[in-house]
ROVOMI-987769 format. One record per residue (C-alpha): x, y, z. Coordinates in steps of 0.05 Angstrom, whole numbers, padded with zeros to 5 digits, always signed. Last residue first. Layout:
BEGIN
XYZ...
END
This chain:
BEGIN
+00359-00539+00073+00355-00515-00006+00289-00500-00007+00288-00452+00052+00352-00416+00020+00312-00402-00046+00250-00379-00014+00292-00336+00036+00322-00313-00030+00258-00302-00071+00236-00260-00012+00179-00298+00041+00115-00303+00048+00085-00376+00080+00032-00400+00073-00017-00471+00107-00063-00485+00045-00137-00478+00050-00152-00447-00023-00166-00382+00006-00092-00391+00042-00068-00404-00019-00102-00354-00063-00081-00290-00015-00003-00314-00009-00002-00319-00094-00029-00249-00091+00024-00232-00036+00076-00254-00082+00148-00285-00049+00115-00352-00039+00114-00415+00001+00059-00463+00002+00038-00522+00042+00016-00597+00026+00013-00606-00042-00008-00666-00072-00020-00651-00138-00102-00662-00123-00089-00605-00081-00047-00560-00130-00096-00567-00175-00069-00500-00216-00098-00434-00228-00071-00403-00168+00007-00433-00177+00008-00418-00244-00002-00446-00302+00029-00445-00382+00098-00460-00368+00134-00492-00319+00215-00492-00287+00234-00546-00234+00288-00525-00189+00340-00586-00180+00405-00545-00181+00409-00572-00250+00336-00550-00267+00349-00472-00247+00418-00468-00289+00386-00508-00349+00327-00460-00354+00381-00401-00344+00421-00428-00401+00406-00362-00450+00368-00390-00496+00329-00440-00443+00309-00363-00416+00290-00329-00476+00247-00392-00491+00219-00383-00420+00204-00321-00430+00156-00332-00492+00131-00400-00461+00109-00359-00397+00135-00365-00326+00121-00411-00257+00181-00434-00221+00173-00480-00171+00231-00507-00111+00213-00568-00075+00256-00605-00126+00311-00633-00097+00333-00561-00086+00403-00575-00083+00448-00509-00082+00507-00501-00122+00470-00447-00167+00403-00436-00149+00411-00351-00127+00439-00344-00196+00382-00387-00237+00329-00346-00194+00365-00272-00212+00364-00299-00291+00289-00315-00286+00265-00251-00257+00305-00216-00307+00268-00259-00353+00196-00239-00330+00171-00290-00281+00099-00302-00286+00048-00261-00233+00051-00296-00186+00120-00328-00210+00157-00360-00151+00139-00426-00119+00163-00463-00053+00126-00532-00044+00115-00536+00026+00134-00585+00087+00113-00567+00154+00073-00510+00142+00086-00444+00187+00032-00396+00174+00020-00324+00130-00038-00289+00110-00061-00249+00170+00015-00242+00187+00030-00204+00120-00027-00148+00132+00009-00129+00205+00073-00128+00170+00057-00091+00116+00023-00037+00166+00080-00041+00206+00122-00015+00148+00079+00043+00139+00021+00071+00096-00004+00141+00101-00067+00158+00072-00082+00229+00044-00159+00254+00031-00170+00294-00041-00185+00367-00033-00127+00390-00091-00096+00323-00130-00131+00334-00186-00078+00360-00233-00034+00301-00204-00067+00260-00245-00036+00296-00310+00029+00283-00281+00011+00217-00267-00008+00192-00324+00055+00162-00354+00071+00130-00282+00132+00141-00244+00142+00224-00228+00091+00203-00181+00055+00135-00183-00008+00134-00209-00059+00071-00194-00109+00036-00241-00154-00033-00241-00158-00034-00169-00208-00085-00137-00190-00096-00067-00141-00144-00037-00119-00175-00107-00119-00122-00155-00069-00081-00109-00028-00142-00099-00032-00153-00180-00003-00079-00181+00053-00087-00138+00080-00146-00162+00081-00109-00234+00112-00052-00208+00155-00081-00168+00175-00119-00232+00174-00059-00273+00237-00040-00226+00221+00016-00170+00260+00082-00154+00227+00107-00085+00148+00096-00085+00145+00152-00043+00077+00185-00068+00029+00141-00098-00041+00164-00140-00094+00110-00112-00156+00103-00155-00215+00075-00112-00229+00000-00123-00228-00024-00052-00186+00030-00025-00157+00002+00045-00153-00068+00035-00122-00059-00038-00074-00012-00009-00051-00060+00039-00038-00114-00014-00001-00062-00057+00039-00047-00011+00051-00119+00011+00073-00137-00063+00129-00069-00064+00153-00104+00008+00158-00174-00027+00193-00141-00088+00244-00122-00043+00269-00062+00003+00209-00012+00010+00233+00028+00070+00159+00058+00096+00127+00116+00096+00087+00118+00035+00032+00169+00026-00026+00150-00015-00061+00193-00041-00133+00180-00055-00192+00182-00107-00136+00185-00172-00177+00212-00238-00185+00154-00288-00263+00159-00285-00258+00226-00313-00211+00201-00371-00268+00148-00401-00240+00077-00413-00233+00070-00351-00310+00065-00327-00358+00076-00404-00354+00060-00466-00382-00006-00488-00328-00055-00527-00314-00063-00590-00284-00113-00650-00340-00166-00642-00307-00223-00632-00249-00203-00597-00304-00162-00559-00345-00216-00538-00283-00263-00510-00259-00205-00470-00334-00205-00448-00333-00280-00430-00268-00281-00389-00287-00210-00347-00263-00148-00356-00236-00096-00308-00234-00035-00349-00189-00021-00398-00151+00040-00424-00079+00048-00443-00029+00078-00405+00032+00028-00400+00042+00024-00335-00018+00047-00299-00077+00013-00346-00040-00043-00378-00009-00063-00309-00077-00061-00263-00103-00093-00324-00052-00158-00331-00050-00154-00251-00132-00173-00254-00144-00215-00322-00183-00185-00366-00167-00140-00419-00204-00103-00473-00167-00049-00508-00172+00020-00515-00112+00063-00545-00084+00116-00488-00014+00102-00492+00001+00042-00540-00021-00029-00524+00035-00083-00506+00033-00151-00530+00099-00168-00544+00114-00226-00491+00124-00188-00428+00057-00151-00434+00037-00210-00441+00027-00220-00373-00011-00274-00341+00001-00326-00389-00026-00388-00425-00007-00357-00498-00044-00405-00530-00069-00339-00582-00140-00347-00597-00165-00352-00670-00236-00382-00642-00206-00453-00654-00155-00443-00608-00195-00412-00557-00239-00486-00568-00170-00526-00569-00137-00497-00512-00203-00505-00465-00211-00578-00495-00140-00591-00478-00155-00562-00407-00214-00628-00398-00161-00686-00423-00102-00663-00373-00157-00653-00313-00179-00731-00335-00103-00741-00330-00088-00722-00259-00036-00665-00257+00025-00687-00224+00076-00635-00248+00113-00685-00293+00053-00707-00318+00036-00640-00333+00098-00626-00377+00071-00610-00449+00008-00560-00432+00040-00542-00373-00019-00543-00321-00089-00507-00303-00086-00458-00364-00059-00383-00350-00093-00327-00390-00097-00330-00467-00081-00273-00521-00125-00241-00568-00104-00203-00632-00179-00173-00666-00220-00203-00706-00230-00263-00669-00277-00317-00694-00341-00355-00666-00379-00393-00710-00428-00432-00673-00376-00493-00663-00328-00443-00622-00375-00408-00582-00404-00480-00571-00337-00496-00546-00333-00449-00505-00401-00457-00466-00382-00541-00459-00322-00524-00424-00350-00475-00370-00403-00529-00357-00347-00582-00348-00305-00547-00302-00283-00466-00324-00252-00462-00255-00201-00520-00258-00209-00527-00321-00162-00466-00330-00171-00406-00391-00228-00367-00360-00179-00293-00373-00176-00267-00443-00127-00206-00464-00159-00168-00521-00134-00117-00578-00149-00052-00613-00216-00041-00580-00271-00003-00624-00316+00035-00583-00392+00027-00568-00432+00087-00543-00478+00123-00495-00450+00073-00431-00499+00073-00378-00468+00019-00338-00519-00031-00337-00529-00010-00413-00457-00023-00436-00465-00101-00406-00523-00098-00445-00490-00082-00507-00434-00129-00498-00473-00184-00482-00513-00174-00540-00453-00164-00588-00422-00230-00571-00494-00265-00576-00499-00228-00650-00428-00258-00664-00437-00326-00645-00500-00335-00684-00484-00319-00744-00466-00246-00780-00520-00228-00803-00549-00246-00735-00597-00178-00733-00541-00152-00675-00484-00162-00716
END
């Protein structure tokens, strides 16, 4: 790969990747099993980011390994509907079409873990995407580190990735407990744990005691809160996560935190404001279907007139429009997309004037994206909408 035997693509795929190993003193490259590739909306690729894939693409790039696609800027087939302006329409079909090209999967989601891509315990794998890793690595156990768009791209190429962070067990040891003292009622409160252990860790490794008996959607709120405020790619929860009875082997000398209701409160009123007339959105990260089902029974006889958004993936929503939920949630006058999410989207040149949300990740984007916020539970949300 290196000597370009196998084009041009490749041996720039397998430079990056070895350099990338030598800033971090890895002694090795590993074969990774499969990638999750984040860069996907033209909103931050632009026209630069646009041009660079497809010359990937036209230089002989090819996956050899399954990869699967972060969130584009819009439904691919509905963007009209969501206001998208067309030139933005033109620019992400380029995006689909270059990963496309490559042998990409247009899955356009944040976590395919709920579509059928899900590693096995301890295989490596290169991920990007920040609540996709936090998830891969705690939930499910296999090993990633926090990758970028262009080196998940390199190593579907190539096959590998440089050893060295998570993907060695040392560097999976938990830094910190972190002692929960605090009702955890909703996904909302599991989202603001995660947000104020983000602030407080950085990118330490946070083993969780009191976690109290959580859904994988708190745990997948949770994490991408965690990812969000600080930098974590892996937490243990006790008697929760597969690792965490080994974590808890190296417990012994490690400093405790306590975290408290008020300290979710105090972290939710730096985020949130009171704008006059929001868009309320769920699915940061996308709606799993149980997700979808308790939406479509909190919607029915209520008129939303379409202030409320639901953001999931095609693979859910398919299970979904199966099982009449889709037609539940539109009826009431929800709207449902795939493909984007409220982060990755241009909400501005949509028209949006406010934001409400039940995910503190999707809370942290608007506000750095100059919307007024609000953070609320899926009911509130629901209720809000409906006045």
């Amino acid at each position: 790969m290196m000597n370009g035997e196998e084009g041009v693509a490749v041996r720039k795929s397998i430079e990056l990747l070895v350099a990338l190993g030598s800033v971090f003193g890895a002694e090795k490259l590993v074969p990774v099993e499969s990638a999750h590739i984040s860069g996907v909306s033209y909103k931050n690729l632009g026209e630069a980011g646009t041009e660079w894939l497809e010359e990937q693409a036209t230089t002989g790039a090819k996956c050899r390994i399954r990869a699967t696609l972060n969130p584009a800027g819009m439904d691919m087939d509905k963007w009209k509907e969501m206001g998208v302006p067309e030139e933005f329409a033109i620019g992400q079909r380029r995006v689909l079409d270059a990963f496309e090209s490559m042998g990409v999967e247009p899955t356009c989601t944040c976590t395919p873990y709920l579509i059928g891509h899900v590693p096995r315990r301890g295989t490596q794998v290169a991920w990007a995407e920040s609540n996709a890793v936090c998830f891969v690595n705690s939930v499910l156990a296999a090993r990633t580190n926090r990758e970028s768009g262009p080196t998940t791209l390199a190593s579907a190429v190539t096959g590998v990735a440089a050893l060295y962070g998570y993907r060695l067990p040392e560097n999976r040891k938990p830094a910190k407990i972190i002692q929960v003292e605090a009702d955890l009622n909703s996904r909302l409160d599991y989202s603001g744990l995660g947000y104020v252990t983000g602030k407080l860790l950085g990118s330490a490794v946070p083993y969780f005691r009191g976690l109290g008996d959580l859904d994988m959607e708190s745990m997948k709120t949770m994490g991408a809160a965690c990812a969000t405020s600080g930098s974590i790619a892996l937490w243990h929860g006790e008697g929760i996560t597969p690792e965490a009875e080994w974590a808890a082997g190296y417990l012994e000398g490690i400093e405790t935190i306590t975290i408290t209701k008020e300290d979710i409160k105090e972290a939710k009123t730096k985020i949130v404001s009171d704008p006059d007339n929001p868009t309320y959105c769920i699915g940061c990260p996308h709606c799993s279907l149980k997700e979808m089902e308790e939406t479509a029974n909190l919607v029915k006889g209520k008129s939303l007139d379409g202030k409320l958004w639901v953001f999931t993936s095609r693979g859910v929503y398919d299970q979904a429009e199966k099982g009449g939920l889709i037609k539940i949630i539109e009826d009431a006058g929800g709207r449902v997309y795939r493909d984007t999410c409220m982060v990755v989207a241009p909400l501005h040149e949509m028209g949006w004037k406010g934001v409400g949300t039940n995910s503190f990740k999707g809370g942290h984007y608007s506000t750095a994206h100059g919307f007024e916020t609000k953070l609320q539970t899926v009911e509130s949300l629901v209720k809000e909408a409906a006045k």
